[in-house]
C-alpha positions as CSV (number, residue, x, y, z in Angstrom):
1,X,0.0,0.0,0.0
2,X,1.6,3.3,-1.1
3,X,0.4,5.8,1.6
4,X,1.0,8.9,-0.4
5,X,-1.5,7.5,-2.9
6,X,-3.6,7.1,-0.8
7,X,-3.5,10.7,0.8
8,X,-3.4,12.4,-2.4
9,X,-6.7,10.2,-3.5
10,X,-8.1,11.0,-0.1
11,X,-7.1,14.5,-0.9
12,X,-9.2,14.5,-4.6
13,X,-12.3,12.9,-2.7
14,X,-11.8,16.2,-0.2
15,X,-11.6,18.7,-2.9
16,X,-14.6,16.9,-5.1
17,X,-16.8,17.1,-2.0
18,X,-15.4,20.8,-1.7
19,X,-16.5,21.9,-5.3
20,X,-20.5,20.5,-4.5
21,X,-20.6,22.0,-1.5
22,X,-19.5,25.5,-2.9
23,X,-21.7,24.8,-5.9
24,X,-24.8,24.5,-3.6
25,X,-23.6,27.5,-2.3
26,X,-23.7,29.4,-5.5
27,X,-27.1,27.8,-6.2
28,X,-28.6,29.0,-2.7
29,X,-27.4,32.6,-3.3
30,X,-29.0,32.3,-6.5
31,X,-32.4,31.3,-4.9
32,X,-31.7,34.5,-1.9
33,X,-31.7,36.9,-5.0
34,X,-34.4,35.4,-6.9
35,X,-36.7,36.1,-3.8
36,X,-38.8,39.0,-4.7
37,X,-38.5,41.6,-2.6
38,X,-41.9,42.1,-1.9
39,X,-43.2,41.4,2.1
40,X,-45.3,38.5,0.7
41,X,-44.8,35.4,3.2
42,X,-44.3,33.0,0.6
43,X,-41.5,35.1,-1.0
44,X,-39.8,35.6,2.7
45,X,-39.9,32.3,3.5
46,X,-38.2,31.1,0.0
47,X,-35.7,33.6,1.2
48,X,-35.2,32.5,4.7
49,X,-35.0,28.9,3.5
50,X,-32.2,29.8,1.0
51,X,-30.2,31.7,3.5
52,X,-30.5,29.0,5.8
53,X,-29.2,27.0,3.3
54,X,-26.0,29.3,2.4
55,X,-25.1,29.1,6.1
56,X,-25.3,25.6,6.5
57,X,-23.1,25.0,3.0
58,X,-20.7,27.5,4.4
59,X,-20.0,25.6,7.6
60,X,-19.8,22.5,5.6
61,X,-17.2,24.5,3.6
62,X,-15.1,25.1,6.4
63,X,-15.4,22.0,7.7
64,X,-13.9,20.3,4.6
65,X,-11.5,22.9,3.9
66,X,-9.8,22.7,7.7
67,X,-9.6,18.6,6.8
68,X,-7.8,19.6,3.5
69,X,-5.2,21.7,5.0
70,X,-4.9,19.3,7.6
71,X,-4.1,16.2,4.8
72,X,-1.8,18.4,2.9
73,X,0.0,18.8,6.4
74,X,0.4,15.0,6.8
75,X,1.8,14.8,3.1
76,X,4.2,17.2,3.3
77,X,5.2,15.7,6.6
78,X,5.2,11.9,4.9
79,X,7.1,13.3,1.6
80,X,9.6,15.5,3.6
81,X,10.3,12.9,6.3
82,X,13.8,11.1,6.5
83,X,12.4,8.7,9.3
84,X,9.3,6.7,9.2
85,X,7.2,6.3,12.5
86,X,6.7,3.6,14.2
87,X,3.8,4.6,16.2
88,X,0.3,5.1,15.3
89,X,-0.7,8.7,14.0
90,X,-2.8,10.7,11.7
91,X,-2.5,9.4,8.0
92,X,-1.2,6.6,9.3
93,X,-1.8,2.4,7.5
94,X,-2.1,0.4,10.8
95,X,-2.1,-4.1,9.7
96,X,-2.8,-5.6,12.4
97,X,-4.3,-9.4,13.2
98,X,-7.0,-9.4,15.3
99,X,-7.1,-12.6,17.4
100,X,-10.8,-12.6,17.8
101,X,-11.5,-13.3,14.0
102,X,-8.2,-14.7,13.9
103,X,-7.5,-12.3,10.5
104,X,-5.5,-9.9,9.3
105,X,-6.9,-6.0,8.3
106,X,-5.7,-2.7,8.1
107,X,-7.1,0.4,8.1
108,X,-6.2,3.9,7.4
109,X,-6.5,6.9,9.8
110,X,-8.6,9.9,8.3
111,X,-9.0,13.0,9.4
112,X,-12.8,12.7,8.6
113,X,-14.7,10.2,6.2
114,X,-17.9,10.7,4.7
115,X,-17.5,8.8,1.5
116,X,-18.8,5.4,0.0
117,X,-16.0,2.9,0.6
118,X,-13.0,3.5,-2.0
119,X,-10.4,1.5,-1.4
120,X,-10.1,-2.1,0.3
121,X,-9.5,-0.4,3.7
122,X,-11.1,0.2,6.9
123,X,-11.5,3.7,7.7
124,X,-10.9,5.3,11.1
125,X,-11.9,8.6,12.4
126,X,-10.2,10.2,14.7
127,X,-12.8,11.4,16.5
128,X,-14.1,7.7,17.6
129,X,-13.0,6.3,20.5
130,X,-10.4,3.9,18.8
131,X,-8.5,6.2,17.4
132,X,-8.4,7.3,21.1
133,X,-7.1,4.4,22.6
134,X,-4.5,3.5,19.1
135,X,-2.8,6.9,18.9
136,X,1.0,6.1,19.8
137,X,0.9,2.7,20.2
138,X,3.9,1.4,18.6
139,X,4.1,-1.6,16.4
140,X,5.1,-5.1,17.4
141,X,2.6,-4.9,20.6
142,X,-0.4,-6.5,21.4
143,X,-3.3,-4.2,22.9
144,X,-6.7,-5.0,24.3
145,X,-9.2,-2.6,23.0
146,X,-12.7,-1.2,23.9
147,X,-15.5,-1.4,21.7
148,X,-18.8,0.1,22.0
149,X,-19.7,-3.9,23.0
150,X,-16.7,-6.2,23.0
151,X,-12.9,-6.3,24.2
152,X,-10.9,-7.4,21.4
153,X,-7.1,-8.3,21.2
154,X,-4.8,-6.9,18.7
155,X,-1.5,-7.0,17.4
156,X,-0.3,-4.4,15.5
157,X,1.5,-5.8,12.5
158,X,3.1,-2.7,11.1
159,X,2.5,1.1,10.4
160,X,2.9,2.7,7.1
């Protein structure tokens, strides 16, 4: 698995998302100055709605655009980096084998993931409580971890 790939892939999903969201923005302006301007209630409310609508977009704008600067971060740290980690962090591949299913997965650590699944990976968050308990763990160790309704045990394989 080449991790800058898969960053700058993750990266194109980001920006993709970006465009529709600042697309519907465009769109819901449009709607704010179609409006007339006349105090009839069914021409306030059309407006009201497609303000409400342009702020909501806007935040969503934001939102992305903080998780964009924050993967270009983790790039330029991955591409400028003489050493490699060994300890689990943001943009990080974590294999590990997980005794319970007695298999072997990986999954990637994303910033924030609201896409269909793209690539044969599991996907972790880092706001859910795994991340939590996986950030700096080092490879080569075995770690009990807390689900929502289960302890499992782990052994982290490697970290890419």
């Amino acid at each position: 698995m080449n991790k800058v790939k898969l960053l700058k892939d993750y990266l194109d999903l980001l920006n993709e998302k970006k465009s529709k969201i600042d697309l519907n923005i465009k769109l819901a302006l449009k709607d704010t100055h179609e409006a007339e301007s006349a105090m009839q209630s069914r021409y306030d409310t059309k407006r009201e709605e497609a303000e409400a609508m342009v702020e909501w977009y806007s935040i969503q704008s934001s939102k992305i655009l903080e998780v964009i600067n924050s993967v270009k971060k983790i790039l330029f740290r991955i591409e400028n980096e003489k050493s490699v980690s060994n300890k689990v962090l943001l943009g990080s591949i974590v294999k590990y084998i997980d005794y319970d299913e007695d298999s072997e997965k990986a999954f990637f650590i994303v910033p924030w993931w609201d896409f269909e699944k793209k690539w044969d990976l599991y996907y972790l968050w880092i706001n859910t409580p795994l991340w939590k308990q996986l950030i700096w763990k080092e490879a080569g160790e075995e770690y009990e971890i807390e689900l929502p309704n289960e302890k499992k045990e782990i052994e982290i394989l490697s970290i890419i």
